[in-house]
VOBA-1610 file (N, C-alpha, C; in pm, whole numbers, padded with zeros to 5 digits, always signed):
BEGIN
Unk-04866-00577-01836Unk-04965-00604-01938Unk-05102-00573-01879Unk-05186-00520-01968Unk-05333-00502-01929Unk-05419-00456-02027Unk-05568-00474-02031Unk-05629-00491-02144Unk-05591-00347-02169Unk-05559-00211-02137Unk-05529-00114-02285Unk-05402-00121-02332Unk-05318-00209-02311Unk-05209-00233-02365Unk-05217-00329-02486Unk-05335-00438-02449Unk-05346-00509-02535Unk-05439-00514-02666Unk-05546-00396-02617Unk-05593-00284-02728Unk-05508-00256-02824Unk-05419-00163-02746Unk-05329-00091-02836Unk-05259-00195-02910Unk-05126-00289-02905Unk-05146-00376-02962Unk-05170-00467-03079Unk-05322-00453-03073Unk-05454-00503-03123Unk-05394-00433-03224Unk-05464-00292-03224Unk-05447-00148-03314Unk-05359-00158-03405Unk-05235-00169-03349Unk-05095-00172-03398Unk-05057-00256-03482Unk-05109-00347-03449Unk-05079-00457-03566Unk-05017-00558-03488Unk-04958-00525-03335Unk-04854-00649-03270Unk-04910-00773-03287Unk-05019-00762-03193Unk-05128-00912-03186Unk-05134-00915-03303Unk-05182-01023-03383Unk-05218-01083-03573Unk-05310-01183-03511Unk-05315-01268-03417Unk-05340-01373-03360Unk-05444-01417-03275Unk-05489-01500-03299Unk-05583-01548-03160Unk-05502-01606-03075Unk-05318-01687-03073Unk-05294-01765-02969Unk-05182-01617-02931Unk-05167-01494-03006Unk-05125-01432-02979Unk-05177-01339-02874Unk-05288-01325-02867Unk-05403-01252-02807Unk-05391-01321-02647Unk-05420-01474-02671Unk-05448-01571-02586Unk-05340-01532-02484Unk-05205-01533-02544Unk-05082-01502-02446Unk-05122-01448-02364Unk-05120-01349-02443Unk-05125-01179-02364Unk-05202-01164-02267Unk-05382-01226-02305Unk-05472-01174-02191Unk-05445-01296-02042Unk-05367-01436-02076Unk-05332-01503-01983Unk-05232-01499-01897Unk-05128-01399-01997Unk-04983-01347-01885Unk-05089-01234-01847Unk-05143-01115-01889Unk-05184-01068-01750Unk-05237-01106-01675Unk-05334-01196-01665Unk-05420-01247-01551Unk-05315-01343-01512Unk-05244-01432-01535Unk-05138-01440-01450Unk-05062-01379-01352Unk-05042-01247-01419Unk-04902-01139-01313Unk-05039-01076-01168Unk-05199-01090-01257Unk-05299-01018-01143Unk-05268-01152-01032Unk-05248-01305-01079Unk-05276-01387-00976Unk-05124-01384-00895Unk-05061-01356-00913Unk-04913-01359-00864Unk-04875-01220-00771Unk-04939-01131-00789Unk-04872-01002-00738Unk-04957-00943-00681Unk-05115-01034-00637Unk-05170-01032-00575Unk-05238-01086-00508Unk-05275-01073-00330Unk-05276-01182-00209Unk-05438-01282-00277Unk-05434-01401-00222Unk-05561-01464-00278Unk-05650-01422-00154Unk-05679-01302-00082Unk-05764-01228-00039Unk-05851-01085-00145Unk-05749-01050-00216Unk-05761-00925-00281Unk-05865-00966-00345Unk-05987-00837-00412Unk-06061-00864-00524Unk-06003-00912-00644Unk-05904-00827-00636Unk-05850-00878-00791Unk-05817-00995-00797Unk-05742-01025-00744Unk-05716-01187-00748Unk-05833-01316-00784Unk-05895-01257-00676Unk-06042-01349-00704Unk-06086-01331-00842Unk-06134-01206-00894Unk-06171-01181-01029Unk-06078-01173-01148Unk-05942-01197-01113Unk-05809-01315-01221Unk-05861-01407-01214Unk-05846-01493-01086Unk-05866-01615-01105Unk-06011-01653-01178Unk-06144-01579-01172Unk-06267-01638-01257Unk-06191-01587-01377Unk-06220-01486-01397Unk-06122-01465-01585Unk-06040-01573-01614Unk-05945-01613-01539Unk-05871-01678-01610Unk-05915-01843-01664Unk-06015-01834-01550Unk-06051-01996-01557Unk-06138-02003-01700Unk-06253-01829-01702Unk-06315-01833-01851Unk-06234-01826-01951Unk-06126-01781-01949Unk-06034-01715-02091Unk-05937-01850-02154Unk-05969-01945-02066Unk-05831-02055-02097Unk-05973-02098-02159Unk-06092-02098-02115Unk-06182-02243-02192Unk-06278-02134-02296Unk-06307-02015-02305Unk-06324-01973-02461Unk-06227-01967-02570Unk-06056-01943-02543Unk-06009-01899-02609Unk-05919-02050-02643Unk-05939-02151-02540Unk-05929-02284-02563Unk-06006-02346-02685Unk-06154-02272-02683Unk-06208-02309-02809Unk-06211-02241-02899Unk-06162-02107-02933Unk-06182-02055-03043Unk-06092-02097-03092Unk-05919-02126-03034Unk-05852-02207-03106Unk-05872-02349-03187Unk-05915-02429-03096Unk-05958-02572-03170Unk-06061-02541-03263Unk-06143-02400-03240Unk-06281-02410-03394Unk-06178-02379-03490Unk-06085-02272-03500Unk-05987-02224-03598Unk-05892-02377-03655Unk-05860-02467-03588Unk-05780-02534-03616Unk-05846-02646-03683Unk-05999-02663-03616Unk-06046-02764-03715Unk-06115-02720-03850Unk-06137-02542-03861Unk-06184-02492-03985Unk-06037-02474-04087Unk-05915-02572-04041Unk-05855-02529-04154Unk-05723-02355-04117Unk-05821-02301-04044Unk-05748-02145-04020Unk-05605-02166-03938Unk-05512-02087-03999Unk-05398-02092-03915Unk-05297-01923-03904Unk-05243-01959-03801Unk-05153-01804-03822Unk-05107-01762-03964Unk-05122-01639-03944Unk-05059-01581-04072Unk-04912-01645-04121Unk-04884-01640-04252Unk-04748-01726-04254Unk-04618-01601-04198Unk-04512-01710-04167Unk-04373-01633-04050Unk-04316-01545-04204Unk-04227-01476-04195Unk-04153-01453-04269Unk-04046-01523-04317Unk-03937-01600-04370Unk-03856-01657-04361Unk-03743-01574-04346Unk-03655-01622-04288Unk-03503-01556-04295Unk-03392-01563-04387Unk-03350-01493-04482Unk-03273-01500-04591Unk-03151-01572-04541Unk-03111-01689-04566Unk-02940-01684-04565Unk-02860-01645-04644Unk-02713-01578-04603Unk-02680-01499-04722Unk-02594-01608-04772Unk-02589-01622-04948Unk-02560-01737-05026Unk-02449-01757-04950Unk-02372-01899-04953Unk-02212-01933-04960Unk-02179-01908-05106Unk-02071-01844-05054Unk-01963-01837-05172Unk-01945-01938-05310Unk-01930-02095-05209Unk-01975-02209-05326Unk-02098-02255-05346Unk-02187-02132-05357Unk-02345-02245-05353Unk-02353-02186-05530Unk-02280-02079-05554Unk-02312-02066-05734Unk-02247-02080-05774Unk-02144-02105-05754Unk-01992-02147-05859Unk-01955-02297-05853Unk-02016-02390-05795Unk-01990-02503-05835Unk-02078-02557-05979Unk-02048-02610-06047Unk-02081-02689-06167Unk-02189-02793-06111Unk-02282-02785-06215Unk-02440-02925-06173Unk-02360-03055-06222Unk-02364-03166-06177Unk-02339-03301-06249Unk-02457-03391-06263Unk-02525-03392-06366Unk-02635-03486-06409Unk-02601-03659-06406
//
């Protein structure tokens, strides 16, 4: 993962989301803090990103959640009827 992946993405339509977004830019700066020594630049500059990205995107969630805003709705999954869900008789 890395921000032109998560561009693209973006583009694509994958992300819809702000906690979807959130994932994404925190598993990469995750895999930067993991797969690299806590000498490396990078590491160092994961770890400040990450410490900013958990507490902006910490709040853009809670502003979204207290304005009401929520993920787009899921799709539901059709079950396909049972056999007896239309052929039984209603009893009032």
């Amino acid at each position: 993962m890395d921000l032109t992946t998560i561009r693209r993405n973006i583009d694509a339509g994958i992300i819809r989301t702000t906690a979807q977004f959130q994932r994404d830019v925190l598993l990469m700066l995750s895999n930067a803090l993991m797969y690299n020594s806590s000498e490396h630049s990078v590491y160092v500059m994961a770890k400040e990103m990450h410490e900013e990205a958990q507490g902006q995107l910490g709040m853009l969630l809670a502003a979204q959640a207290h304005a009401g805003l929520s993920a787009p709705p899921r799709r539901k999954r059709r079950r396909p009827a049972s056999p007896h869900q239309h052929s039984r008789p209603r009893h009032n």
